[in-house]
N, C-alpha and C positions, 0 to 999 in steps of 0.2 A: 583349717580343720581338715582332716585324714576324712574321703571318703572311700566308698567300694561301690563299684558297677563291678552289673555283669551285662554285657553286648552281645547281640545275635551277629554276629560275621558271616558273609555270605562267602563265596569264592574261594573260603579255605580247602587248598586240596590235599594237603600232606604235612609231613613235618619240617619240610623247606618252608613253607607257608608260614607254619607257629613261629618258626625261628624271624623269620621276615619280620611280621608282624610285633615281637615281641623287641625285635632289633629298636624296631622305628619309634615304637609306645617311649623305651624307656633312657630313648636319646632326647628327650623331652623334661627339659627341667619340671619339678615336682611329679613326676611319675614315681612310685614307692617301688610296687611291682606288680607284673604282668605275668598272665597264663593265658596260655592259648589252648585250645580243642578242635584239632577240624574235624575231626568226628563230629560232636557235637555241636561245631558251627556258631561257639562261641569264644569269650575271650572274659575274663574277671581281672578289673585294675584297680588298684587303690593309687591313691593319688591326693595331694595336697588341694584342696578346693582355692585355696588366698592363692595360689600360682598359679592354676592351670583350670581350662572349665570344661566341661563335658564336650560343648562344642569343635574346641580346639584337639580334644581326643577324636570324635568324630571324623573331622576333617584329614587328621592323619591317615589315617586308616584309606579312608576313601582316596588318600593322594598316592599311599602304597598299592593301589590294584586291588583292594579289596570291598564291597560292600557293607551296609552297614543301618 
C-alpha cells in the first residue's frame, strides 16, 4: 500500500542538504518519491508500505547527518 509522510528534519542547511537527503531516501527500494525543504525543516515521502517502514526511512536519514 502507497503511503505519504511528512518528517520534521533537523540539520537541513541548504540545498546541498535537500539534494543529499533526497539522494539517500530514494536509493531505497520502495521509496516513490521525495521533497526536501530546509527552509521549512522538512521532507514529504511516499513510499510503498509492503517494502519499506517508516522506521527504516527514519534510520536513513539519521545515518545521512541529519535529525529526525
Amino acid at each position: 500500500m502507497i503511503e505519504s509522510q511528512r518528517l520534521t528534519v533537523t540539520e537541513m542547511k541548504c540545498g546541498g542538504c535537500e539534494t543529499n537527503i533526497i539522494e539517500k531516501l530514494k536509493a531505497i527500494s520502495g521509496v516513490i518519491s521525495v521533497t526536501a525543504s530546509a527552509k521549512n525543516n522538512e521532507i514529504n515521502i511516499e513510499y510503498n508500505n509492503e517494502l519499506i517502514n517508516i522506521n527504516t526511512i527514519k534510520a536513513t536519514i539519521l545515518s545521512a547527518g541529519f535529525g529526525v
